[in-house]
C-alpha angles and dihedrals in degrees: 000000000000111000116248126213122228138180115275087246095061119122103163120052104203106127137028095282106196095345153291115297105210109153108072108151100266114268090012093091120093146149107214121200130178121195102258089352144060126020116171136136117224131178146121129255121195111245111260098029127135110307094341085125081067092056103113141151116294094355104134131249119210120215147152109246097190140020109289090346118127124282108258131204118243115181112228117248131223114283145152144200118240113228095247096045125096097199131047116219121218135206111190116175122199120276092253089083092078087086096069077076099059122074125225105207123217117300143188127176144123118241144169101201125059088212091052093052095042090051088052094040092049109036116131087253093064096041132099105223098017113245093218088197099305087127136025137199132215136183145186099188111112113168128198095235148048110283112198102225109197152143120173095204141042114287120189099236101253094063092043083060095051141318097069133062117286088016121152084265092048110055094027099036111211128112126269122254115202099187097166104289098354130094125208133187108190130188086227114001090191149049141249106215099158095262110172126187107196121182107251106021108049094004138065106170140019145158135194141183126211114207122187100170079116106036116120135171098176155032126212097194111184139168137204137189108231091202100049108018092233108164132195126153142190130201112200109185127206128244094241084052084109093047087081142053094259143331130310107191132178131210122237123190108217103174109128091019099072114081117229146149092255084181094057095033137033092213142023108264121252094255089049089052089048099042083046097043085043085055092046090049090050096058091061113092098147100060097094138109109279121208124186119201119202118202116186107154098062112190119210098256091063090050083102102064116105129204109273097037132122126242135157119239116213127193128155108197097058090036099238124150101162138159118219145146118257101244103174134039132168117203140196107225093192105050085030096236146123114258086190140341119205124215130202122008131335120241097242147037119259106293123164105253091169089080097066088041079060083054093057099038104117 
């Protein structure tokens, strides 16, 4: 579709609002989504073209973000043209960072439901400014046990929802949905449908990059009385400990988190070192191998796949054969097709990247 500009006060999208922007410089266009992080529209449009007199701070561009998904609302940022340029850039991000801008005051409760803690964590009584229903927010997470929901200082709305410890992510698991002024935390946001992108047949370049910065085996837990000096250790290993060449093992320092009669024994016992250091290593789910693929020659029969689903990437040279969920994508709005999928996991935590794109707006 060709996006549309509306006022910044916008809120339905049912007719043309200010008018139709068609004359993006062609391949600068592009709608780029993360998994749980970034969501922003970027391009250049030539001085004097159709409705680019209307261009202005905080007015709404409506684009689509994904093959056959629904158009979605990014608010214009502040730019500028420089006298000797004949085109602007804009940088527009989603609607849903307008909740950088409200507060979530400290909180503290237990809940088993992630839409009932986001419905306490984000009422308008626990909000700076209030959001008075100008967003809502939806889950389908329901967990068997108690969760502790709680953060002991102020946290602007997006990053209680993800990026940061004890986040909404973080306690509940699932992946973020930004669909225009609703919120959605999903247990799976995407598909396996048995996708498979295999070197030679669907696909004529890729790239990808192995990080094991991360990567452990094995845990060395161990405790000492520093009183006393009494010593005693554990080592738990993993069961992808024989994947690899040989062991990569932390150490995790247990003393003062292993119970124990310090008045009947000097040191936890081996199997209370054990049963502490084993509850310790299930709790680890992010010291793995992390592999990011990077697609950038999307062929049209993988113009389907959506961000958050699952596909297996085949390559034979490199001997890869890997499933992963697809966690970024960057779209063309205008010719209604992927730029670049990535596949795996990206290479960094959510930062906000957009901030240096601002830096770079003439």
């Amino acid at each position: 579709m060709i996006p549309l500009l509306f006022e910044k006060d916008s809120r339905e999208f049912k007719h043309l609002g200010l008018g139709a922007l068609p004359s993006w410089i062609e391949d600068t266009i592009e709608v780029v989504e993360e998994r749980n992080g970034e969501f922003y529209l970027q391009g250049e449009l030539p001085v004097g073209a159709l409705h680019v007199d209307q261009l202005a701070y905080e007015r709404i561009i409506l684009a689509a973000p994904a093959p056959g998904m629904p158009a979605q609302p990014f608010r214009i940022q502040p730019f500028s043209k420089p006298p000797e340029s004949d085109t602007i850039k804009i940088v527009a991000k989603h609607v849903s960072y307008q909740l950088t801008k409200h507060i979530a005051k400290p909180n503290n409760f237990a809940t088993a439901s992630a839409q009932e803690a986001m419905s306490w964590a984000f009422d308008s009584g626990h909000m700076v400014p209030q959001l008075d229903g100008k967003f809502t927010f939806e889950s389908d997470i329901t967990l068997l046990n108690l969760v502790q929901y709680k953060h002991m200082e102020p946290l602007n709305v997006r990053a209680a929802l993800g990026g940061v410890k004890d986040s909404m992510t973080d306690l509940f698991g699932g992946e973020l949905e930004w669909d225009r002024w609703t919120v959605r935390l999903l247990k799976s946001r995407g598909r396996d449908n048995g996708k498979i992108i295999r070197y030679a047949q669907n696909l004529d370049t890729l790239s990808f990059d192995i990080d094991d910065s991360d990567l452990v085996t094995g845990y060395y837990g161990w405790w000492r009385n520093s009183e006393t000096g009494a010593f005693n250790d554990a080592i738990v290993y993993k069961s992808n400990v024989n994947d690899f060449a040989y062991a990569r093992v932390q150490p995790v320092d247990l003393s003062g988190k292993v119970d124990f009669d310090e008045e009947t024994q000097l040191t936890p016992t081996d199997a209370e070192m054990l049963s502490a250091l084993q509850d310790y290593v299930d709790a680890q789910d992010s010291n793995h191998l992390r592999t990011c693929i990077n697609v950038t020659a999307v062929p049209d029969d993988l113009q389907d796949v959506h961000l958050c689903d699952t596909v297996t990437a085949i390559h034979p040279g490199y001997d890869l054969q890997q499933k992963a969920k697809v966690v970024r994508t960057v779209f063309d709005p205008i010719k209604e097709r992927y730029k670049e999928v990535t596949i795996g996991e990206l290479q960094r935590t959510i930062t906000d990247t957009i901030a240096g794109l601002l830096r770079g707006v003439k």
